[in-house]
One Martini backbone bead per residue (centre of mass of N, CA, C, O) as a GRO file, in nm:
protein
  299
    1UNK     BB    1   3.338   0.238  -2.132
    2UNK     BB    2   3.327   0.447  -2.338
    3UNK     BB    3   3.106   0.709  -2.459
    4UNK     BB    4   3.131   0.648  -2.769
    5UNK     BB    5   2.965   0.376  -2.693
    6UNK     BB    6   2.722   0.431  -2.557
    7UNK     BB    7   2.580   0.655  -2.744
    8UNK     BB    8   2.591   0.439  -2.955
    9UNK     BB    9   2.407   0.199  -2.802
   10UNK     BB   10   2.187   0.416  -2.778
   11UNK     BB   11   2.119   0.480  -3.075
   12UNK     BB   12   2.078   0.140  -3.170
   13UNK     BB   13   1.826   0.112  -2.964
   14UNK     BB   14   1.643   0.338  -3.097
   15UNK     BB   15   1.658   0.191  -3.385
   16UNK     BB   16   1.540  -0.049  -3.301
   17UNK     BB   17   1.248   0.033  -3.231
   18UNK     BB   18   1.189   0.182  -3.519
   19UNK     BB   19   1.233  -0.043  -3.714
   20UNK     BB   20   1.002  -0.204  -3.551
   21UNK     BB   21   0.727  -0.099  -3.465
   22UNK     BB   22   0.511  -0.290  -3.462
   23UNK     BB   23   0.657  -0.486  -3.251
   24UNK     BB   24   0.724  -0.271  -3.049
   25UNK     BB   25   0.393  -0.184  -3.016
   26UNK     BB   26   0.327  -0.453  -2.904
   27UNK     BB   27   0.540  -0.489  -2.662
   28UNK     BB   28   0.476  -0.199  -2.509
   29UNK     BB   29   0.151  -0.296  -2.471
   30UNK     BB   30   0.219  -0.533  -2.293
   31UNK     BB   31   0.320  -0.391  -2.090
   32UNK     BB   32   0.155  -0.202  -2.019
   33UNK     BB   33  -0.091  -0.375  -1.925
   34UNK     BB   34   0.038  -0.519  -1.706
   35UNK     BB   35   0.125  -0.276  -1.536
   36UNK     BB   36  -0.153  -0.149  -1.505
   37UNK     BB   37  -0.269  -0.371  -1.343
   38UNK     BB   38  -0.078  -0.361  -1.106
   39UNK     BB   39  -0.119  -0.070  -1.042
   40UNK     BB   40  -0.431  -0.084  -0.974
   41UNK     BB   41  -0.371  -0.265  -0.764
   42UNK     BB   42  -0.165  -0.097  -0.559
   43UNK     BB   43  -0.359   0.134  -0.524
   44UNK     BB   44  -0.598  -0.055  -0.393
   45UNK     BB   45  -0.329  -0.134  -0.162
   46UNK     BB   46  -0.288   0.151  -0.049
   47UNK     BB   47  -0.536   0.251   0.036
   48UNK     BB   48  -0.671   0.047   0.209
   49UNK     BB   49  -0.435   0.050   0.410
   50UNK     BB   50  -0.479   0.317   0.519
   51UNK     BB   51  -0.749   0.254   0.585
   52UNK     BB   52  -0.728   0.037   0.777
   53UNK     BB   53  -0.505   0.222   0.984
   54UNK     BB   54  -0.734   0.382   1.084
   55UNK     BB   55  -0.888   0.211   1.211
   56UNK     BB   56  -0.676   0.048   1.405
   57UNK     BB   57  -0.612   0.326   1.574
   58UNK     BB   58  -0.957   0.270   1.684
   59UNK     BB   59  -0.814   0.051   1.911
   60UNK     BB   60  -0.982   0.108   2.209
   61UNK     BB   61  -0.986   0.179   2.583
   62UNK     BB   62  -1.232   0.209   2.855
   63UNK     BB   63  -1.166   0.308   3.162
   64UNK     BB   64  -1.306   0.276   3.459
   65UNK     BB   65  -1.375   0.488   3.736
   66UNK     BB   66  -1.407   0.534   4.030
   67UNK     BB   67  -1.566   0.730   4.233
   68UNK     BB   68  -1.477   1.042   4.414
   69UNK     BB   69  -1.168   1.058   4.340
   70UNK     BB   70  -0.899   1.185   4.340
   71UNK     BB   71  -0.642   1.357   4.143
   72UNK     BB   72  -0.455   1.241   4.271
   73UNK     BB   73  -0.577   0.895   4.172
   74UNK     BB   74  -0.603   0.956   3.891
   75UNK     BB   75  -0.288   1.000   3.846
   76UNK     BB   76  -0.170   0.717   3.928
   77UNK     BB   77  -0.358   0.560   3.713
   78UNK     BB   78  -0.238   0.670   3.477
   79UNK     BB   79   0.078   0.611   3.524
   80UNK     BB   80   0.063   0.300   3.541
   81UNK     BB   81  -0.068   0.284   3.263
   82UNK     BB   82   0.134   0.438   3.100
   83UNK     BB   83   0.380   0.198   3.213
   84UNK     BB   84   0.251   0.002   2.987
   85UNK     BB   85   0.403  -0.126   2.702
   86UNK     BB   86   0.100  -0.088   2.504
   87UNK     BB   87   0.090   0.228   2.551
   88UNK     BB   88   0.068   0.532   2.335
   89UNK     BB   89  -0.210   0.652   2.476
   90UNK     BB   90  -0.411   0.904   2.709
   91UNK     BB   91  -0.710   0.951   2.809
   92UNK     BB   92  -0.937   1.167   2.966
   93UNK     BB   93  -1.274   1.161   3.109
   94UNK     BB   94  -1.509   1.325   3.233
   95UNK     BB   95  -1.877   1.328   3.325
   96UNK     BB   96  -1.889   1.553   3.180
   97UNK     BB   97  -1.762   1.527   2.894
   98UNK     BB   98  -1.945   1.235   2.864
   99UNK     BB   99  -2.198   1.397   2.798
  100UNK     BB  100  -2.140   1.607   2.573
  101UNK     BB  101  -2.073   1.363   2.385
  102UNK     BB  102  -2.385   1.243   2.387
  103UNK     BB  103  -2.526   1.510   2.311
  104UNK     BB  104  -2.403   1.524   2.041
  105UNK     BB  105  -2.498   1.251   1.932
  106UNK     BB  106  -2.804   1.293   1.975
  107UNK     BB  107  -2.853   1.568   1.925
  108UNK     BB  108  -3.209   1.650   1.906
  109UNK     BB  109  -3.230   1.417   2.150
  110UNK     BB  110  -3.066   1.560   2.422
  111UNK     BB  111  -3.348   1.602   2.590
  112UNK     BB  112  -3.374   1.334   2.711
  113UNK     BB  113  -3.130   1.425   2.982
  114UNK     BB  114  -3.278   1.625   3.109
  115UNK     BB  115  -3.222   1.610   3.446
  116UNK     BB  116  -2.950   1.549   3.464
  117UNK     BB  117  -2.655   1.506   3.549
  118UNK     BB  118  -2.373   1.611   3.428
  119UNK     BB  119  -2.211   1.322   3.666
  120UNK     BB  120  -2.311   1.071   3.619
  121UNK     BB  121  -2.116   0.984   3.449
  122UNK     BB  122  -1.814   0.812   3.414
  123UNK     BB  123  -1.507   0.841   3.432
  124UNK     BB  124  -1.180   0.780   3.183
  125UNK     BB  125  -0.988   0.598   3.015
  126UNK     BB  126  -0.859   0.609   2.696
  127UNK     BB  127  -0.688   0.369   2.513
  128UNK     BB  128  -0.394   0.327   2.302
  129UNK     BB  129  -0.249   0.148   2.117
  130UNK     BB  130   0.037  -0.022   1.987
  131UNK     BB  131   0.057  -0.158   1.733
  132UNK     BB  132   0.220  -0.395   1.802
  133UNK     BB  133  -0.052  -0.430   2.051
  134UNK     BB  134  -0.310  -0.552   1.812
  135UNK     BB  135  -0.350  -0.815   1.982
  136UNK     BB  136  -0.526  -1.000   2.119
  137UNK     BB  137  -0.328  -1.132   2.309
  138UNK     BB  138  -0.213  -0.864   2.443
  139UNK     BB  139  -0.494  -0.708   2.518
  140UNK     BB  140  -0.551  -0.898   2.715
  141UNK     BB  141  -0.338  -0.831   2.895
  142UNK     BB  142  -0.352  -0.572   2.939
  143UNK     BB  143  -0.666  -0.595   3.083
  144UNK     BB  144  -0.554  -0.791   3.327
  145UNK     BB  145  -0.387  -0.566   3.451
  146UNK     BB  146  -0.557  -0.327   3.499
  147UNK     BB  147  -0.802  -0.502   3.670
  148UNK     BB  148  -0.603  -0.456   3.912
  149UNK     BB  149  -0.631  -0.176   3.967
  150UNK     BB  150  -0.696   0.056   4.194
  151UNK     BB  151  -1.013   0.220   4.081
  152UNK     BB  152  -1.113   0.000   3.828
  153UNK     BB  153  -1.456  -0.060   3.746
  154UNK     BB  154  -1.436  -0.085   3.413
  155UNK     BB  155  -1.465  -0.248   3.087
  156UNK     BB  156  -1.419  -0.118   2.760
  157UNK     BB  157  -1.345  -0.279   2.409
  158UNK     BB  158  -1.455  -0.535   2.203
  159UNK     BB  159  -1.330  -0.829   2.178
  160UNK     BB  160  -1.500  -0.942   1.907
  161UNK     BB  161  -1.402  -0.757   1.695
  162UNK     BB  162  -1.121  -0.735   1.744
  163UNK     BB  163  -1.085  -0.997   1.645
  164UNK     BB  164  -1.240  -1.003   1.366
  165UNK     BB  165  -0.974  -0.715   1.277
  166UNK     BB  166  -0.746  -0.889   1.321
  167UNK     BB  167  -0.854  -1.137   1.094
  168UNK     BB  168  -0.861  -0.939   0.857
  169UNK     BB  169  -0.616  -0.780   0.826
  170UNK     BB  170  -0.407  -1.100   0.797
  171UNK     BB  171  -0.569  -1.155   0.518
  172UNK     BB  172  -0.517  -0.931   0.386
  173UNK     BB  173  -0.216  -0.893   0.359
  174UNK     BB  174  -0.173  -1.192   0.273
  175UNK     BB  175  -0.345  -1.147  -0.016
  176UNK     BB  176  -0.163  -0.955  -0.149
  177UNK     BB  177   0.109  -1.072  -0.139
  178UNK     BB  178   0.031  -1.293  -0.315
  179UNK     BB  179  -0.109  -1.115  -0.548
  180UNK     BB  180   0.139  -0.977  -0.605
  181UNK     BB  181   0.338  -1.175  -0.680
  182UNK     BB  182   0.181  -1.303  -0.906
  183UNK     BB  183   0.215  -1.043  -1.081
  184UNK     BB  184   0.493  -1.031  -1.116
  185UNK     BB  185   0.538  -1.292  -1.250
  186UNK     BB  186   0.349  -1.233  -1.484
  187UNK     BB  187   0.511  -0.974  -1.615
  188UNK     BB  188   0.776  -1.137  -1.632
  189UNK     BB  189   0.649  -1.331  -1.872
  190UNK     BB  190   0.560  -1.149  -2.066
  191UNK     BB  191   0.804  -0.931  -2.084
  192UNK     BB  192   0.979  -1.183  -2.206
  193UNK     BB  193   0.840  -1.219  -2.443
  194UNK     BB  194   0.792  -0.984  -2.608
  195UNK     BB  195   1.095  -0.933  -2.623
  196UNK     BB  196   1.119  -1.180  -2.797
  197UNK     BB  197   0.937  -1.132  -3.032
  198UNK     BB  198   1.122  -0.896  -3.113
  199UNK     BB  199   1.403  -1.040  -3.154
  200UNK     BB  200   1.322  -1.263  -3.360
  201UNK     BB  201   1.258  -1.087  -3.605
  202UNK     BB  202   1.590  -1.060  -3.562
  203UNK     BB  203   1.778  -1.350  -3.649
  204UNK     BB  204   1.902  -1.258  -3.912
  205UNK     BB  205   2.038  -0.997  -3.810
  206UNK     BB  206   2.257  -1.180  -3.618
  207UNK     BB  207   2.347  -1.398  -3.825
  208UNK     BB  208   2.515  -1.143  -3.981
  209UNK     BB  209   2.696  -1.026  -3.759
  210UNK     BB  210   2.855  -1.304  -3.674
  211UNK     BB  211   2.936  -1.314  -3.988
  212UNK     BB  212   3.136  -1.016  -3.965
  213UNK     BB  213   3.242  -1.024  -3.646
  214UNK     BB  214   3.068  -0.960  -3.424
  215UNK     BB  215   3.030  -0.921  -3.117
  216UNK     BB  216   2.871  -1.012  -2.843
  217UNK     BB  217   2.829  -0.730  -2.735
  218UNK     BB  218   2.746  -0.554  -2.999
  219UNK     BB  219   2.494  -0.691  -3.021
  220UNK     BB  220   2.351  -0.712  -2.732
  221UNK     BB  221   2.364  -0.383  -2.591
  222UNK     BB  222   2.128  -0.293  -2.772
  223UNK     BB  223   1.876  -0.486  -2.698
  224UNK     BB  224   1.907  -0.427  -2.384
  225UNK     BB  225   1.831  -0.098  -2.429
  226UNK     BB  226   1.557  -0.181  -2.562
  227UNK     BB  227   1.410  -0.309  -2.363
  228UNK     BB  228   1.439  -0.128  -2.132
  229UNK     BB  229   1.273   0.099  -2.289
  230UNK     BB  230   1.013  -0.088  -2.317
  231UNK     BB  231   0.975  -0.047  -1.996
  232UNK     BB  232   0.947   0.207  -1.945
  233UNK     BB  233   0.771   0.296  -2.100
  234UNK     BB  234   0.540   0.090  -1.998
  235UNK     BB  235   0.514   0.195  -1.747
  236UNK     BB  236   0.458   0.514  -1.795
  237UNK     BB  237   0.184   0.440  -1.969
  238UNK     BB  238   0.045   0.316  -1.722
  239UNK     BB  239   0.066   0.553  -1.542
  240UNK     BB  240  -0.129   0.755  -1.742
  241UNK     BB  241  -0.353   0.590  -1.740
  242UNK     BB  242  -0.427   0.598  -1.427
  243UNK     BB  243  -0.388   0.911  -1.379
  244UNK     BB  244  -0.667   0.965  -1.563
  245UNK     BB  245  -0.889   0.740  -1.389
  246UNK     BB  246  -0.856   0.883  -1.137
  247UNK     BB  247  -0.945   1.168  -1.223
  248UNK     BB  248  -1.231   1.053  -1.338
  249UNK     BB  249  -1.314   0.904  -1.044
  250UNK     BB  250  -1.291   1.046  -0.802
  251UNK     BB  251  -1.505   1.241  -0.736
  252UNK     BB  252  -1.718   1.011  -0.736
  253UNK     BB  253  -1.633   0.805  -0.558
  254UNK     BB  254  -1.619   1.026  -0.305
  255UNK     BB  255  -1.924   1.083  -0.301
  256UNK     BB  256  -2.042   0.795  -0.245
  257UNK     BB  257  -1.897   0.754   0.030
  258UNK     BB  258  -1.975   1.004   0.173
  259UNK     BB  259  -2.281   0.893   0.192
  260UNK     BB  260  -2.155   0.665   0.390
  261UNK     BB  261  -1.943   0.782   0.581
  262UNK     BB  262  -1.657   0.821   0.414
  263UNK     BB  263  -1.370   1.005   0.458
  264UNK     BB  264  -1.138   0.937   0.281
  265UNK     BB  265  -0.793   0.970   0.104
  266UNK     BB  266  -0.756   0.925  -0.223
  267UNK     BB  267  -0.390   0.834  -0.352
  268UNK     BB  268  -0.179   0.879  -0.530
  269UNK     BB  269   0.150   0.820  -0.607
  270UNK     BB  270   0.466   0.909  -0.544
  271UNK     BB  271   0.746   1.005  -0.656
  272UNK     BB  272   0.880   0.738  -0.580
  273UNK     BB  273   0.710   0.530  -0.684
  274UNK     BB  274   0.699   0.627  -0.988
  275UNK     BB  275   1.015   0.571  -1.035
  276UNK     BB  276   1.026   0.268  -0.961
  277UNK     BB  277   0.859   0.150  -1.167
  278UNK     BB  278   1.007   0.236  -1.430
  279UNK     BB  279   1.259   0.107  -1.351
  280UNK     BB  280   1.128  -0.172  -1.329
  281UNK     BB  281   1.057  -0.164  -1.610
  282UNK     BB  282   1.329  -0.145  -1.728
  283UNK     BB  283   1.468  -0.414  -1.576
  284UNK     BB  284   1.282  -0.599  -1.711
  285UNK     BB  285   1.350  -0.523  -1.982
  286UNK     BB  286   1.661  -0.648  -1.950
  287UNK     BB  287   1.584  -0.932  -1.865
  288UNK     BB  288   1.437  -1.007  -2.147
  289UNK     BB  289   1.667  -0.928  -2.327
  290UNK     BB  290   1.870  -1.161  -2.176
  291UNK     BB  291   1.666  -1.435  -2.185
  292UNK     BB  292   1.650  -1.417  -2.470
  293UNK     BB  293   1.937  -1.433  -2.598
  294UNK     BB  294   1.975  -1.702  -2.436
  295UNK     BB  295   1.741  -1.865  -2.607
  296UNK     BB  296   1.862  -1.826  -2.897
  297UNK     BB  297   2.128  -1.960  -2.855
  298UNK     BB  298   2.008  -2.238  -2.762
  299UNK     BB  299   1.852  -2.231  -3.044
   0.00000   0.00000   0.00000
């Protein structure tokens, strides 16, 4: 296809927008609003998601080792667990540590341990987990292989927790993928009607043109270059509105969750993430005005 003929076919797309103003702000508004929904959909399970996988970080194994062990026997029970391959980092707290910790986390009450030894506390590894290895059981296995080495005296994890955080993580992203799949297929049925009612209100000029000898590429690739501009457009305007909405309620929302004691870092799409769906509403608006001329032409 010559340059001169793209031109003119991306020239005769924006007369056709121009053309029907009315039917074509329906269409857009319709793309809009659709595409908004998604848009707040994904933006509030990409942050969700984020919120999650830091939680899921905090899934932590506390080993307790026994009392008196020379930093020698320390050091071998390190390298063992370090060599199992659920272990993505460790570290080491002695039980001086253990207690300053304590004194921190008491603030105002930490007078309650005065007269206590700073190393009454048993020394411990915290061990975190490797993602692919934070299920229920595998982190079982991880934990009967632990209690087998010599000179772990006890083990604190939160079996029940871990349970119930790790079926509540795999019930969220399942019903995200479902009701995400939902919404796209929603949009792909708006933005097809939306693009046949502008198509159809221009029917007779489409049998006046095949009238006067027009190819089929000729009629449609104007059409089609419609549609794209029209989900794009209409992609590129919910996120516009999306991004208004994100930064006026951003701050009172962040200040709330702080109050709960939540510090949050809610952050809107990256810049490829909005090229993505702008294409997006693009490819959306060429296949509604190619699914449209085809259900025109069976009927």
């Amino acid at each position: 296809m010559a340059f001169s003929q793209i031109g003119y076919f991306s020239k005769r797309g924006v007369q056709l927008i121009r053309q029907n103003t009315v039917i074509n702000l329906m269409a857009v508004g319709t793309i809009t609003l659709s595409f908004l929904i998604f848009s707040v959909f994904f933006l509030v399970y990409q942050n969700l998601n984020s919120f999650l996988s830091v939680w899921e970080k905090r899934i932590q194994i506390i080993a307790y080792i026994d009392d008196g062990l020379s930093d020698r026997e320390i050091e071998k029970i390190r390298g063992r667990i370090v060599s199992l391959p659920q272990v993505e980092d460790i570290h080491f707290v002695s039980g001086e540590a253990a207690m300053a910790i304590l004194k921190k986390h008491l603030r105002d009450q930490d007078r309650l341990l005065d007269g206590l030894r700073s190393d009454i506390l048993p020394a411990s590894f915290e061990i975190q987990v490797k993602r692919a290895y934070r299920k229920p059981v595998e982190i079982r296995q991880m934990i009967a292989t632990i209690k087998t080495m010599n000179g772990i005296s006890d083990i604190q994890y939160g079996q029940q927790w871990i349970d119930r955080f790790s079926a509540l993580m795999e019930l969220y992203r399942f019903s995200a993928l479902l009701l995400g799949l939902l919404l796209a297929a929603a949009i792909a049925f708006i933005v097809f009607n939306a693009i046949r009612l502008s198509i159809y209100s221009r029917r007779e000029e489409l049998e006046v043109m095949k009238l006067v000898g027009a190819t089929p590429a000729f009629i449609k690739i104007p059409f089609y270059i419609e549609g794209g501009l029209q989900g794009a457009i209409g992609s590129a305007a919910s996120l516009v509105i999306l991004l208004g909405l994100y930064l006026f309620f951003l701050s009172a929302l962040t200040h709330r969750l702080r109050l709960y004691g939540l510090f949050i870092d809610i952050r809107f799409f990256e810049a490829a993430v909005v090229f993505l769906i702008i294409v997006g509403g693009g490819l959306l608006g060429f296949l509604g005005s190619f699914l449209s001329l085809t259900y025109l032409k069976e009927n």
